[in-house]
N, C-alpha and C positions, 0 to 999 in steps of 0.2 A: 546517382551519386552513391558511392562507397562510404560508410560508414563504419571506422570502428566504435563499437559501443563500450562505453566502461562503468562497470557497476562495483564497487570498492562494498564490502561488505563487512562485518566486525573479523572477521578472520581470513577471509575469501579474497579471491578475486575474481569476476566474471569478464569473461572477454569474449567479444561476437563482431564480425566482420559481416556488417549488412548493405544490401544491395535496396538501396530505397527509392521509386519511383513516384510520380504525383498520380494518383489515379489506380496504384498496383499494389498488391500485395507483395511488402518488402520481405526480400530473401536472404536465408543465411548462408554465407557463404563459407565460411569457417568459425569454430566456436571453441571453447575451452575453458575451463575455471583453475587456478592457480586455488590449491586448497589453503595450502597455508602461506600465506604473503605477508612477509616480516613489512611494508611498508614502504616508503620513499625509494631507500637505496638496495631492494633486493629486483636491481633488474634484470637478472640474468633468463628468469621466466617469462619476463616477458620479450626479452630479445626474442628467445626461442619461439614464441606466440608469433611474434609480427614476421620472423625470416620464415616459416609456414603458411602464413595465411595473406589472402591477396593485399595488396598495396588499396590502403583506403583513401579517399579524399577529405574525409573529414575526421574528427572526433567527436562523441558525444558523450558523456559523464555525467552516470545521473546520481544526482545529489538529494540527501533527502530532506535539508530543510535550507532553504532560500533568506530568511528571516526577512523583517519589516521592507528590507527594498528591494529584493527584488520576487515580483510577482508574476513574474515571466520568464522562460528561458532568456539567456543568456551570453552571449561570446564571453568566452574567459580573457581577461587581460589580468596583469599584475596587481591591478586594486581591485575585481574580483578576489581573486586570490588572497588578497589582506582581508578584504571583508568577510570572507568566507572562515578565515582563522578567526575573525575578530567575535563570531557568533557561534564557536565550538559548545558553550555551554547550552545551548539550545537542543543541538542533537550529539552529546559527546560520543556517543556508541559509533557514531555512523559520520558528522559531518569531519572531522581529522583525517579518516581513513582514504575519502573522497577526495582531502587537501593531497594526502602523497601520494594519491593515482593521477592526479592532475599532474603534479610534478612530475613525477616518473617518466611518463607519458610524454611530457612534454621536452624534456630531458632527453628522449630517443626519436622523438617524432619534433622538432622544434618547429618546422615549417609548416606542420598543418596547422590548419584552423580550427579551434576547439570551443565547445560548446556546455554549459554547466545547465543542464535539464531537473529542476526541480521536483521532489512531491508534492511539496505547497503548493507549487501556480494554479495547480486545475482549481483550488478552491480558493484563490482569490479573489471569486465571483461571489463568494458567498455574503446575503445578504447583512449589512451593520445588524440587526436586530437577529440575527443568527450567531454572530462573528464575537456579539460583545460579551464579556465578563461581568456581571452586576457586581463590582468592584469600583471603589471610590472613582471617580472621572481621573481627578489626579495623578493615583498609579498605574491607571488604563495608559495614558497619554507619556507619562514618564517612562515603563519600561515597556511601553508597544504591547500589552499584554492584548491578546486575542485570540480565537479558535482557529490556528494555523490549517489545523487536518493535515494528513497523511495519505501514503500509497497514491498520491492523487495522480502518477503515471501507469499504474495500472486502473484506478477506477476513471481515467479519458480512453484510455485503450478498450477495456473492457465495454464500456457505453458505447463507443461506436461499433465494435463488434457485434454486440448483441441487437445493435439496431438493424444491423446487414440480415442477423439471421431471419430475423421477423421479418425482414423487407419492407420497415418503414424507415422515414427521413428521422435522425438522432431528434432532428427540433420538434419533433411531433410528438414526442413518448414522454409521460412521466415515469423515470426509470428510478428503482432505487438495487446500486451496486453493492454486493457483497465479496467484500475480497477476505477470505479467510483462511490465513496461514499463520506460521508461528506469532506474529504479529498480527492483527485482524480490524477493519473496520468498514463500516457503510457511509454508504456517501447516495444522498437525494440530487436527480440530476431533471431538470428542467429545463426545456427550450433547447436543450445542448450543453447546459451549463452546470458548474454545481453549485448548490443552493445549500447544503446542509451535511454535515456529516459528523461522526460520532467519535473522533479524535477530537483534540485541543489544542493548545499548548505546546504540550507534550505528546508522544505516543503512547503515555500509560493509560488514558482516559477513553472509555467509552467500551466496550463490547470485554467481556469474559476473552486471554488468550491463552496461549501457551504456557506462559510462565508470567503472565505480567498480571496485576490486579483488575484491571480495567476502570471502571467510572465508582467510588466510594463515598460515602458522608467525610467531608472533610474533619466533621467534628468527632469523628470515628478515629481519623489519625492523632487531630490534637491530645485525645483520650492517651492514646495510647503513648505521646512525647509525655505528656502529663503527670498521668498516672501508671503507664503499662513499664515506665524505668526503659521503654526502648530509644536510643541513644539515633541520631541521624543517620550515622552511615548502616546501621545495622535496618532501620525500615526503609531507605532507599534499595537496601538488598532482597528484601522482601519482598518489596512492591514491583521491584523487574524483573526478580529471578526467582522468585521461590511459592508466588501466589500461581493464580488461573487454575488454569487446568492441575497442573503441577501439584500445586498446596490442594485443593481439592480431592486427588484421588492417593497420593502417594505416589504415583508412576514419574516418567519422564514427563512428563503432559502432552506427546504426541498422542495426537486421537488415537489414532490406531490402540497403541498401545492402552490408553482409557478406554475403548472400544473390547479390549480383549479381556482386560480384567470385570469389567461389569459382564464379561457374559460367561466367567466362572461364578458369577455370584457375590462380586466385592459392591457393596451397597454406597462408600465412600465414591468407586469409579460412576457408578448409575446415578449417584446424586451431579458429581462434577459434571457428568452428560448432560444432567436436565436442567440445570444452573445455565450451560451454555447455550442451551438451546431458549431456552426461559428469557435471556438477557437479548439474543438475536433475535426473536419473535415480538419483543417489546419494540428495540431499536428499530427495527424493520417497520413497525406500526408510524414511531415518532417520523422515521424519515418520509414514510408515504404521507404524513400531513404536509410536513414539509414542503414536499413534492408538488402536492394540491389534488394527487391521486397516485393512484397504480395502474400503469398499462405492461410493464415489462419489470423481470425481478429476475437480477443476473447472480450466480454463483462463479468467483473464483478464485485462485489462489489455491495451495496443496490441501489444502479440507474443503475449499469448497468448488474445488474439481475435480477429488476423490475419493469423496467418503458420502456416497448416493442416504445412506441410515441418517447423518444429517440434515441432506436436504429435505429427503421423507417428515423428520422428526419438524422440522420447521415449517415444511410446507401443510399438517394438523393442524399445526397454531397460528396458519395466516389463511383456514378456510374460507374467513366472512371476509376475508379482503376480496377474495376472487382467486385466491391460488392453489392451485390444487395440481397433481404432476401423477403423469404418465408411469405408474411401476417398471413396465420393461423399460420405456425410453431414457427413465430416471437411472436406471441399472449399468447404462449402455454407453453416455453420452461424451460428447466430446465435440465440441463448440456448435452445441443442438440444441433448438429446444425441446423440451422435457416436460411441457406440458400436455395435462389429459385434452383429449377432445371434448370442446366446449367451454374450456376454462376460460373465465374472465380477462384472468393473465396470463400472459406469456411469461415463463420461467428459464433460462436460458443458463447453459453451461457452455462458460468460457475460458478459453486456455491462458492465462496469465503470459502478457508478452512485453515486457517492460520495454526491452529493450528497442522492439518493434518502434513504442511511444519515443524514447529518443533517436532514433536516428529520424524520425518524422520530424522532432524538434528540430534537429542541426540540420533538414534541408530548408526549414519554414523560417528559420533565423537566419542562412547565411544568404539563402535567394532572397530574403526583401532588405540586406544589408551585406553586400558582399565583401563590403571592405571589413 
């Protein structure tokens, strides 16, 4: 099956034309990103996309919050598409843009059959006593509040990858996934499944990012509506765009570049590095409880599939777990793993393949429901 894949992103747009088999490693067969994509009705880039690249049988769209109904991929029909407007406040950054790649798409392609691939679903699984808010029952049950999680099509991707590389079966590993990019979060994976991970909600919640705060004392923000005079929209701007890495070093918060000022000597970058790594080394702990151990401890996403000083810095702080990594292999890798000889765990670097995850979804949704 041919899949076009569509990843709608706050400015972007990615487009990959994949060739997906049961049993194979799915191929690309033509790809491209539309950098800046006014939306719905700018479809002249993607004409261009689709009269280049092969004739797909499907679509798949991956979307990144699903909310309370649906916890599974998806075939797109018209009340998808209401529902999916109707929970814009959930993920505004991301789920809109998704709304008018759907359209668009659909709009040019009308006969194919199209598929809305969530990041929630993989953590659907996650356990009530993981999932819940110790918030009143009432406003749990009234506005669906819950620990949604995120990135959850690259940490089901990832999880099966790094099980191939070790050459055990996914339902036999306790694996805890690291996907760390501008965005960043762990996910505890048991049995095949996930159990636990360190988003929310929201995506602001859980692990030190880029630019986002990550997991804070709530009574720290109230402090600051209270008494700090900061006004709503002005600490919603903070809290997405101006904290992490970012508010820590003074730089853009791309590691790299926090990587390059701590090693002139800015004390502000070396502290934001050991914050991140401090915050990942905890998390990393909570999710292997979670877990019920550590047998595999995968790295991915653009920091943590290439910036080897991270993983080194993290793998110090999860010695007593059993992890420890290979220097040269660590240096080197590239959907490997990177652990020393002897080590407890297996440490594994993997290539972020989202898109791989959905077009798997649109063949496993439209072959056991073809209509």
């Amino acid at each position: 099956m041919r899949v076009l894949v569509v990843n709608a992103g706050s400015s972007s747009l990615k487009l990959a034309v994949l060739n997906d088999h049961a049993g194979k490693r799915a191929e690309v067969l033509h790809a491209s990103t539309i950098e800046r994509w006014e939306g719905s009705d700018h479809l002249e880039p993607l004409r261009t996309f689709l009269d280049e690249a092969p004739t797909a049988d499907a679509v798949g769209h991956r979307v990144v919050h699903g909310g309370p109904r649906h916890r599974a991929s998806v075939q797109v029909d018209d009340d998808v598409v209401a529902y999916l407007e109707s929970i814009a406040d959930l993920a505004p950054l991301h789920n809109p843009r998704s709304v008018a790649a759907i359209r668009a798409v659909g709009e040019l392609l009308p006969d194919l059959p199209a598929v809305a691939a969530f990041d929630t679903s993989f953590h659907a699984t996650i356990p009530d006593e993981a999932a819940t808010y110790a918030l009143p029952r009432e406003w749990n049950h009234r506005y669906r509040l819950r620990r949604y999680g995120f990135h959850g099509l690259s940490h089901a991707y990832a999880a099966r990858r790094a099980a191939e590389v070790v050459g055990r079966r996914l339902e036999d590993v306790r694996m805890v996934s690291c996907h760390l990019g501008a965005g960043a979060s762990l996910c505890a994976v048991a049995h095949g499944r996930s159990v636990d991970t360190t988003m929310g909600f929201t995506p602001l919640a859980g692990l030190v990012m880029q630019t986002r705060v990550g997991s804070v004392d709530p009574g720290l923000l109230l402090w600051l509506l209270e008494q700090g005079h900061a006004d709503l929209a002005t600490l919603s701007q903070v809290l997405e765009h101006e904290s992490g890495l970012r508010g820590l070093s003074n730089t853009s918060g791309d590691l790299r570049d926090v990587l390059a000022a701590r090693d002139t000597g800015d004390r502000d970058a070396a502290l934001a590095f050991d914050v991140f790594v401090h915050r990942l080394a905890r998390e990393v702990g909570a999710m292997t409880a979670s877990a019920g151990g550590l047998d595999v401890l995968v790295f991915t996403g653009g920091m943590g599939e290439n910036a080897p000083e991270l993983r080194a810095a993290a793998a110090e702080r999860l010695f007593h777990l059993g992890v420890e990594l290979d220097a040269v292999a660590n240096r080197a890798a590239t959907d490997a793993d990177v652990s020393a000889d002897g080590a407890d765990v297996h440490t594994v670097v993997v290539t972020a393949r989202e898109d791989v995850e959905v077009a798997r979804e649109v063949r496993r949704v439209l072959e056991s429901d073809p209509g």
